[in-house]
DSSP file (Angstrom, degrees, kcal/mol; ACC not computed):
  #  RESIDUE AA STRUCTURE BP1 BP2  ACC     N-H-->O    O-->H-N    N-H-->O    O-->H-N    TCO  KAPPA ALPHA  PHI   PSI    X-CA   Y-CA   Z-CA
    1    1 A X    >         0   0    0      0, 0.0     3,-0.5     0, 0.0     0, 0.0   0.000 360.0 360.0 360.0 127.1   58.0  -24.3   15.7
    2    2 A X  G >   +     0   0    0      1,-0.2     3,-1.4     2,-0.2     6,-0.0   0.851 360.0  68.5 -59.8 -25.4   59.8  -22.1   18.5
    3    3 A X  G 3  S+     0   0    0      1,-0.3    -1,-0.2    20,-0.0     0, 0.0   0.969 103.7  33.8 -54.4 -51.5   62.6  -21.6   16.0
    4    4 A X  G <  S+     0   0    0     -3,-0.5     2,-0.6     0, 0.0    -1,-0.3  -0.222 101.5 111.0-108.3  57.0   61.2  -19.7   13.8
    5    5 A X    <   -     0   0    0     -3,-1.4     3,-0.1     1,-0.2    -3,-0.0  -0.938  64.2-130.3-117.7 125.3   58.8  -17.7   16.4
    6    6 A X  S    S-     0   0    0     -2,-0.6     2,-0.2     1,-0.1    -1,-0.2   0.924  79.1 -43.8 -21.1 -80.1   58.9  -14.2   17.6
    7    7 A X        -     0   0    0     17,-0.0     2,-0.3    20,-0.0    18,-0.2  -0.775  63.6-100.7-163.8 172.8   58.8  -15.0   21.1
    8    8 A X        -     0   0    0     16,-0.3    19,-1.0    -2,-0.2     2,-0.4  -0.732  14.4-156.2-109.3 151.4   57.0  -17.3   23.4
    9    9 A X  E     +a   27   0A   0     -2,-0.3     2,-0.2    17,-0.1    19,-0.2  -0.915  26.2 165.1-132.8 146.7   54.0  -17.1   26.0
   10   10 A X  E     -a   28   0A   0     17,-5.0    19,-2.7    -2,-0.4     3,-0.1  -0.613  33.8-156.7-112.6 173.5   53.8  -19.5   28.8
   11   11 A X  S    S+     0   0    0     -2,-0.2     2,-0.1    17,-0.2    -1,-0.1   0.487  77.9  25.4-126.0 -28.5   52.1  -20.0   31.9
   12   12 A X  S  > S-     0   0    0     16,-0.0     4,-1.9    31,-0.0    -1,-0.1  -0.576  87.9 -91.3-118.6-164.0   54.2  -22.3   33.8
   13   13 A X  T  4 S+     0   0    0      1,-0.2     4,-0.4     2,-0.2    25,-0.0   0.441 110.0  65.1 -95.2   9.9   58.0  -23.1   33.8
   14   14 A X  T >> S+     0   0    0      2,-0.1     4,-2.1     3,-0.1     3,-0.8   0.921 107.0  45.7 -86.5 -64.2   58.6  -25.6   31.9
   15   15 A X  H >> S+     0   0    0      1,-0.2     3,-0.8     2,-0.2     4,-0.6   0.902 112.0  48.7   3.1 -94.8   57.5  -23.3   28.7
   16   16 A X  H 3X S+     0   0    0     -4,-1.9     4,-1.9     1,-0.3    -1,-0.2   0.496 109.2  55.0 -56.5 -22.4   59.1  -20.5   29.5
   17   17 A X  H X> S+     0   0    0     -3,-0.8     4,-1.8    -4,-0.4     3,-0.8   0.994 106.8  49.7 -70.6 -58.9   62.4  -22.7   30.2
   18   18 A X  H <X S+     0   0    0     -4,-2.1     4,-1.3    -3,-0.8    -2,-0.2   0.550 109.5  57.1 -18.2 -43.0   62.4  -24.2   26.7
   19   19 A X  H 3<>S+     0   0    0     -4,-0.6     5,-1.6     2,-0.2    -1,-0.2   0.946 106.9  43.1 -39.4 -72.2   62.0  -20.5   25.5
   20   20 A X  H X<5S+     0   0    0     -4,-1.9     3,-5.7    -3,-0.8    -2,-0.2   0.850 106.9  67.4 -70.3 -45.0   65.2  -19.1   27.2
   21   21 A X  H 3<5S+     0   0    0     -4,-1.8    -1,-0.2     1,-0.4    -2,-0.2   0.920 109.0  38.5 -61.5 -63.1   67.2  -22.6   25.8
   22   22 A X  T 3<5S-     0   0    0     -4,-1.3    -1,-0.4     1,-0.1    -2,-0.2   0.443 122.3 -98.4 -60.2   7.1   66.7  -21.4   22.4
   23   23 A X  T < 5S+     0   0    0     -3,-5.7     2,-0.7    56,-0.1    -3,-0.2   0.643  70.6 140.8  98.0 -15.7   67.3  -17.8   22.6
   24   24 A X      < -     0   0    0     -5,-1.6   -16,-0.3     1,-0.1    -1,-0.1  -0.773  59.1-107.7 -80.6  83.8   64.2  -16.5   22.7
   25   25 A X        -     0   0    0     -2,-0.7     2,-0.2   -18,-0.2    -1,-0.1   0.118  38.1-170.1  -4.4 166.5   61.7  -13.6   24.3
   26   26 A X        -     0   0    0    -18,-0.1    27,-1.9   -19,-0.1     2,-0.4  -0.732   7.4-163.6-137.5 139.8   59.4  -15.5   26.8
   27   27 A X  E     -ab   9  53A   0    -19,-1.0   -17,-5.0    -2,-0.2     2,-0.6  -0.954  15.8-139.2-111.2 134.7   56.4  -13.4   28.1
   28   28 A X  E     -ab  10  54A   0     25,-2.2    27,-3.7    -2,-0.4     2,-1.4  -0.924  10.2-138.5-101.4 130.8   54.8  -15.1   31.4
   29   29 A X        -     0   0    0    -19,-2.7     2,-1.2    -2,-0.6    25,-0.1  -0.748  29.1-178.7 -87.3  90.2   51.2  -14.8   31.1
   30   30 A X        +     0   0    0     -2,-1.4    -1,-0.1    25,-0.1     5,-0.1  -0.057  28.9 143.9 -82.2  51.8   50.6  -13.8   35.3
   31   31 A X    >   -     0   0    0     -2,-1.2     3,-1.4     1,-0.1    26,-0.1  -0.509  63.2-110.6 -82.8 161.2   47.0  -13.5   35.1
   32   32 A X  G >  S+     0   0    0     24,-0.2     3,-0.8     1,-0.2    -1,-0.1   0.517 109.6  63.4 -55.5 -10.2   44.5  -14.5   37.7
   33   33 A X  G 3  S+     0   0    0      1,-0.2    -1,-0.2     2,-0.1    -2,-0.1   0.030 109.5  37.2-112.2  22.4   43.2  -17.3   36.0
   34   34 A X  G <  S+     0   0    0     -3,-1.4    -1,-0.2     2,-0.0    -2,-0.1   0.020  76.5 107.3-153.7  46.7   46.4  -19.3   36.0
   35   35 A X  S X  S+     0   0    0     -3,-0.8     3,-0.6     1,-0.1     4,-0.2   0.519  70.1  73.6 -88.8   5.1   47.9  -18.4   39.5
   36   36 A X  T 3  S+     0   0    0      1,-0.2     3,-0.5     2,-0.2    -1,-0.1   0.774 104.9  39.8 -66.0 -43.4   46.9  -22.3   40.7
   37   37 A X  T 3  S+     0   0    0      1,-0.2    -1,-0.2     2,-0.1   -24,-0.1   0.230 112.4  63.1 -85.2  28.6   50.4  -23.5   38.1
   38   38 A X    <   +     0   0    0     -3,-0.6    -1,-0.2   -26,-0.1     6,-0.2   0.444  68.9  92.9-133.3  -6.7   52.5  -20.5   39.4
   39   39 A X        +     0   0    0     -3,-0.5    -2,-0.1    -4,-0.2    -1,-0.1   0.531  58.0 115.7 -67.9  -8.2   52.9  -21.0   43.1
   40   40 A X     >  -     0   0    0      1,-0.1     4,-0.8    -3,-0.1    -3,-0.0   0.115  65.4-137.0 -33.8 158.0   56.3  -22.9   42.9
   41   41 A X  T  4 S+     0   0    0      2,-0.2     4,-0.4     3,-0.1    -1,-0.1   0.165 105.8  51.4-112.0  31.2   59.0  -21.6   44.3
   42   42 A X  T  > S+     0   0    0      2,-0.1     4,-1.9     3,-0.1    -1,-0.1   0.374 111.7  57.5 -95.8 -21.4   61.3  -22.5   41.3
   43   43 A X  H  > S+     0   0    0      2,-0.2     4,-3.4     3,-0.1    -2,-0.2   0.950 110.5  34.5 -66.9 -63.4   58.6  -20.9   39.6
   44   44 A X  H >X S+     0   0    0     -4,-0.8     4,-1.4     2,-0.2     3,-0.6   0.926 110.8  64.1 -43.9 -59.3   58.8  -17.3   41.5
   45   45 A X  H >> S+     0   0    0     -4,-0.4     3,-1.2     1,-0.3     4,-0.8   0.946 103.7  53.6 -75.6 -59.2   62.8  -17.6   41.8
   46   46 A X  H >< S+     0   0    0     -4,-1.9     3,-0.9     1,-0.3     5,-0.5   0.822 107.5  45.8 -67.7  -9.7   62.7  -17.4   37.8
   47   47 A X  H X< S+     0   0    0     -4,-3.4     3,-1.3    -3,-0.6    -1,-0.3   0.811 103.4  59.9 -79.1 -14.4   60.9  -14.5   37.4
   48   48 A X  H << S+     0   0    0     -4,-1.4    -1,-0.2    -3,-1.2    -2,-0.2   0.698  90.9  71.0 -80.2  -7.1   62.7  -12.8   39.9
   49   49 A X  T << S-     0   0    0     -3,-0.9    -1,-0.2    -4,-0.8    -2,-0.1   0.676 100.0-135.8 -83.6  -4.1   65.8  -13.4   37.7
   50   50 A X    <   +     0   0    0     -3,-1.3    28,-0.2    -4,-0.2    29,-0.2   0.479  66.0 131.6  62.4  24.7   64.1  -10.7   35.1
   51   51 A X        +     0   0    0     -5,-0.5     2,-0.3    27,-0.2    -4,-0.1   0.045  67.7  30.6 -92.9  16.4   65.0  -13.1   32.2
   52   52 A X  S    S-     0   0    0     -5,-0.1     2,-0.4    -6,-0.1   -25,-0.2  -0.851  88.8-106.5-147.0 165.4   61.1  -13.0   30.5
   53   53 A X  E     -b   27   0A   0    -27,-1.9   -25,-2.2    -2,-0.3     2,-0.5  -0.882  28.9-146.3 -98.4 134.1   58.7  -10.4   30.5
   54   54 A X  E     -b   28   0A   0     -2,-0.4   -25,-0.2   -27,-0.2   -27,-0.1  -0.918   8.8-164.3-102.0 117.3   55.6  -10.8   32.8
   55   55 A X        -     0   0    0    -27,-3.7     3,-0.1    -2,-0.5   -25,-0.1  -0.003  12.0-169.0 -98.4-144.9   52.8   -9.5   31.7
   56   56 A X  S    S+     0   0    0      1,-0.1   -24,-0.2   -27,-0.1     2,-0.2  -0.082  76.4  11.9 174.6 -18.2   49.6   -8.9   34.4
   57   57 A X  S  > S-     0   0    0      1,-0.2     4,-1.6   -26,-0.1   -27,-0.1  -0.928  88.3 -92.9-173.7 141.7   46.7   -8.2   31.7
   58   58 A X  H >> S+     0   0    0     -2,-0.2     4,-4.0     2,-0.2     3,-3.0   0.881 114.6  59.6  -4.6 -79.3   46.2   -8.4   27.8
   59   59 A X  H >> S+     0   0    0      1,-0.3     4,-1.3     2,-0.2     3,-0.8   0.915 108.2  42.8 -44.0 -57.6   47.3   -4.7   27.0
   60   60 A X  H 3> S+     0   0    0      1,-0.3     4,-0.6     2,-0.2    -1,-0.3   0.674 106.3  58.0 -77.7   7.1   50.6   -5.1   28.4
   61   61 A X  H <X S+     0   0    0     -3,-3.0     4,-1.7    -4,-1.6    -1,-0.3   0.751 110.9  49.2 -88.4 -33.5   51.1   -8.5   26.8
   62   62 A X  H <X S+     0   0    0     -4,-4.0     4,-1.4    -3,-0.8    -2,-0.2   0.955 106.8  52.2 -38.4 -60.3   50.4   -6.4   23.4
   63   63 A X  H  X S+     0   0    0     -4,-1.3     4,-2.9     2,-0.2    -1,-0.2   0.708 111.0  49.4 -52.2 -32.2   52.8   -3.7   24.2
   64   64 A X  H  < S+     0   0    0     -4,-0.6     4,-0.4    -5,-0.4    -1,-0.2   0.869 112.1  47.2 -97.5 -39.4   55.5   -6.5   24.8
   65   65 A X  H  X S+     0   0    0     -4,-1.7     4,-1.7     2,-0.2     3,-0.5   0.774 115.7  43.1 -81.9 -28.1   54.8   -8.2   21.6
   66   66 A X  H  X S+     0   0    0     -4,-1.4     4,-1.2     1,-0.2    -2,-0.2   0.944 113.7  54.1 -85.2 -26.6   54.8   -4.9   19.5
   67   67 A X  H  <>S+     0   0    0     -4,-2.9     5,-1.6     1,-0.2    -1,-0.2   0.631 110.9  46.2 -66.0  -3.3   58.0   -3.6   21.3
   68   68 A X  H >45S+     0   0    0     -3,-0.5     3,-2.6    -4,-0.4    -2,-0.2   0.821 109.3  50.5-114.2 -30.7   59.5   -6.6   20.5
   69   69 A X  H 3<5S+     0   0    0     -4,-1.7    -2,-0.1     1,-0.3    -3,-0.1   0.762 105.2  61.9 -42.7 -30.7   58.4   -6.8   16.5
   70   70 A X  T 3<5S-     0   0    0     -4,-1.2    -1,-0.3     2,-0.1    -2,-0.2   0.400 129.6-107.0 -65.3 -20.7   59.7   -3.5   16.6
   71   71 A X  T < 5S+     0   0    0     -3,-2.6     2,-0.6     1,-0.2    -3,-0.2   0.646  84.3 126.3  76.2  20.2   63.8   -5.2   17.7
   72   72 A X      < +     0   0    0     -5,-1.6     2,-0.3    -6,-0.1    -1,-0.2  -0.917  25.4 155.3 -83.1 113.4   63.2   -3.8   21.1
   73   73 A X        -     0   0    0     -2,-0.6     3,-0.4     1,-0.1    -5,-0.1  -0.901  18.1-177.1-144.1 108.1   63.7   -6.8   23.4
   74   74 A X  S    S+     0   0    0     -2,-0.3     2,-0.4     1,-0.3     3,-0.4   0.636  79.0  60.3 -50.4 -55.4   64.6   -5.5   27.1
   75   75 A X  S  > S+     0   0    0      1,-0.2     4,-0.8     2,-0.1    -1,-0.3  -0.360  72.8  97.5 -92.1  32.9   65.1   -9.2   28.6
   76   76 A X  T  4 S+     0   0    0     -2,-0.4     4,-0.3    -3,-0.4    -1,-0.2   0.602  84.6  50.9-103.2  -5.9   68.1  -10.4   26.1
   77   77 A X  T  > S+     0   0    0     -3,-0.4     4,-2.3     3,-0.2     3,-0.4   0.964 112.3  41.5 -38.3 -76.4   70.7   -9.6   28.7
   78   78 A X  H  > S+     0   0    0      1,-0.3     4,-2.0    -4,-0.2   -27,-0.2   0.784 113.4  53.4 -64.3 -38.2   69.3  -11.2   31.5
   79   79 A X  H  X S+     0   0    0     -4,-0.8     4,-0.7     2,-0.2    -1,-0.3   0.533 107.5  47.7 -90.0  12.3   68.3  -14.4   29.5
   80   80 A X  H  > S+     0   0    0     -3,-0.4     4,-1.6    -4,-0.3     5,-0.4   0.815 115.2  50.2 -91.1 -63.5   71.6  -15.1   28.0
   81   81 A X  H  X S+     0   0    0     -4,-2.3     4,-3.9     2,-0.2    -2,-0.2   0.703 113.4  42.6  -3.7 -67.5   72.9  -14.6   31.7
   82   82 A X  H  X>S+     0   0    0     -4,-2.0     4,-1.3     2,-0.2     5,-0.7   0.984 114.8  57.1 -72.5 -77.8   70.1  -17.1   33.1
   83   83 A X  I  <>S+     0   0    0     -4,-0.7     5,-2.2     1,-0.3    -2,-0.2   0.659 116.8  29.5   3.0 -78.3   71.3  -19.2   29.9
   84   84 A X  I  <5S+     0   0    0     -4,-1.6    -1,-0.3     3,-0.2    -2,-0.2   0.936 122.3  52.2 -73.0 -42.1   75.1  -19.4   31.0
   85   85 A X  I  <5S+     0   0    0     -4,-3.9    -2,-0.2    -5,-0.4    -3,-0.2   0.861 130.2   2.4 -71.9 -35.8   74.5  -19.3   34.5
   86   86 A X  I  <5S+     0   0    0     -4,-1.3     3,-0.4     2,-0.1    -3,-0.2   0.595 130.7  43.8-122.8 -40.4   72.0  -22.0   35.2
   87   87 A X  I   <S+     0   0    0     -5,-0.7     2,-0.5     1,-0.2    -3,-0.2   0.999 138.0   3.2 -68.6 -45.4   71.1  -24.0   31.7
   88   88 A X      < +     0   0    0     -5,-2.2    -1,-0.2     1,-0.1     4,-0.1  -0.823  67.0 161.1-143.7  85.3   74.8  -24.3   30.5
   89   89 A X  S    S+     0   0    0     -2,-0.5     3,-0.1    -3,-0.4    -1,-0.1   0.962  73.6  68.7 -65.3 -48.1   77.5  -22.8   33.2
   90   90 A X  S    S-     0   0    0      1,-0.2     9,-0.0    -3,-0.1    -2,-0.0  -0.208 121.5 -54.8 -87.8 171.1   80.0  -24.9   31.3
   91   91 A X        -     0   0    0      1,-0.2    -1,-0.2     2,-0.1    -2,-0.1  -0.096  46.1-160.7  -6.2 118.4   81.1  -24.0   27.5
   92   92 A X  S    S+     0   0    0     -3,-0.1    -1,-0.2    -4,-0.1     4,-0.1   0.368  92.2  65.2 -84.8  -0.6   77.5  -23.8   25.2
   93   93 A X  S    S+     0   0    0      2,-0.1     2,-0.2     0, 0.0    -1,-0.1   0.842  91.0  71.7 -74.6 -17.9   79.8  -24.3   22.2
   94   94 A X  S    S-     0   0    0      1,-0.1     3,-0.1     2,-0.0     5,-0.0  -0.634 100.3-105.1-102.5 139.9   80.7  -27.7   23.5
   95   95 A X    >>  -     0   0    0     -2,-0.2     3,-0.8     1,-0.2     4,-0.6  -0.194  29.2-124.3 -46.7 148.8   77.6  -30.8   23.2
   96   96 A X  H >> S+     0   0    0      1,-0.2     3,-4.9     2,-0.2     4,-0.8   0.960 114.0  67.4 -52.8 -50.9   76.1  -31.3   26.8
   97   97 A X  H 3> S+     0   0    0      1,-0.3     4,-2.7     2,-0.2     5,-0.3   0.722  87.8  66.5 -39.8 -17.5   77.1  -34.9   26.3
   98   98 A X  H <> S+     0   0    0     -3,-0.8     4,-1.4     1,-0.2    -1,-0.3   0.814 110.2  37.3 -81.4 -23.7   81.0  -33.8   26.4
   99   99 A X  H <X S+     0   0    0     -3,-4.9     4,-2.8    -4,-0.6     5,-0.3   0.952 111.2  54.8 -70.8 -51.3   80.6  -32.9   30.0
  100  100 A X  H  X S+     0   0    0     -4,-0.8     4,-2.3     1,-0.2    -2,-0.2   0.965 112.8  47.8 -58.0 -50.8   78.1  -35.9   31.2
  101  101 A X  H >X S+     0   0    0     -4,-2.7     4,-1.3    -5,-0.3     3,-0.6   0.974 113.3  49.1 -53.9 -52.3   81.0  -38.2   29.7
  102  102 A X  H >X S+     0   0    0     -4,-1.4     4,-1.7    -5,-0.3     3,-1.6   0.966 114.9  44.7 -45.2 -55.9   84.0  -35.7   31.9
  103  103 A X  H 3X S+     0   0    0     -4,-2.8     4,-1.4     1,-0.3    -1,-0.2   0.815 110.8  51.2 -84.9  -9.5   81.8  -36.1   35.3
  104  104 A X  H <X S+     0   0    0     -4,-2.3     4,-1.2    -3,-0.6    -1,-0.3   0.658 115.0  47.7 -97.3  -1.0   81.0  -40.3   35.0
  105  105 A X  H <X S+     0   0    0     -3,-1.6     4,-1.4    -4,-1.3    -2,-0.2   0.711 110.9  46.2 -87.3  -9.6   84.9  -40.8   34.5
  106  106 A X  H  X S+     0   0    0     -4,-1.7     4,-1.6    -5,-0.3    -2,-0.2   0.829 113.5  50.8 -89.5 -21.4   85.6  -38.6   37.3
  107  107 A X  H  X S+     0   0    0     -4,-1.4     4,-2.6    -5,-0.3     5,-0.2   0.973 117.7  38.2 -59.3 -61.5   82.8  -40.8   39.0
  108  108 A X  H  < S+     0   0    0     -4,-1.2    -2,-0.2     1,-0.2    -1,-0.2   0.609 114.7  52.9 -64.0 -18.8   84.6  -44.2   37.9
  109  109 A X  H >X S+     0   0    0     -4,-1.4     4,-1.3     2,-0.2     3,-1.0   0.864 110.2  46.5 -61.7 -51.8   88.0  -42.9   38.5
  110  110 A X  H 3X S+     0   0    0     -4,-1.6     4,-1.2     1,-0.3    -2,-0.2   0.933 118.3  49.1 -70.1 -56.3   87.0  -41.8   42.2
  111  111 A X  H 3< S+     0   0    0     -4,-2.6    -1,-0.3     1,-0.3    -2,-0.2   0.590 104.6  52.7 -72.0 -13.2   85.4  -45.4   42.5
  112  112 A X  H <4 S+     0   0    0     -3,-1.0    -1,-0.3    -5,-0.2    -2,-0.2   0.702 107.2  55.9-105.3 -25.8   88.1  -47.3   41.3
  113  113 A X  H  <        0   0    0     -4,-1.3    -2,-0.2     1,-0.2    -3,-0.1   0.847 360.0 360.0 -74.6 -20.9   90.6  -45.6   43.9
  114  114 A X     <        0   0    0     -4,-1.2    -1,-0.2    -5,-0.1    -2,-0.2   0.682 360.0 360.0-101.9 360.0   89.0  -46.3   46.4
């Protein structure tokens, strides 16, 4: 269960997204033998936000998991940043559903004026 997990590793973005929703490390595994799922460019754009750790080879996917057993976790900035900016921009105290309800009355209000 991701709850009660260290940290994540993924290979594509879907993972890694899931990761960040809770709170969590994610390490992207960028090895050669899974650059066929990584060519996106929604893929690329989130790593460039520095909000996971990427690793490139075993060791440093070690190092990342013992700095982070340790309480050193380097990426918790950036992914509560990626967190408010792009999963929840609006309030996270608040249920999604209290927004989705705001923007279809502003849809049905719009529609009914005109």
């Amino acid at each position: 269960c991701l709850y009660f997990s260290l940290c994540t590793a993924a290979i594509n973005t879907t993972a890694i997204i899931d990761t960040v929703i809770q709170g969590k490390p994610g390490i992207v595994l960028n090895w050669p033998q899974y650059e066929m799922v990584q060519q996106g460019t929604h893929f690329k754009e989130f790593l460039s936000t520095g909000a996971v750790a990427v690793t490139r080879s075993e060791e440093d996917f070690t190092k990342i998991v013992s700095d982070l057993l340790r309480g050193h976790d380097p990426y918790g900035e950036k992914r509560e940043l990626y967190f408010r900016t792009f999963i929840r921009p609006r309030d996270p105290s608040l249920p999604a559903a209290h927004f989705a309800v705001e923007e279809i009355g502003k849809v049905v209000y719009q529609h009914e004026k005109a």
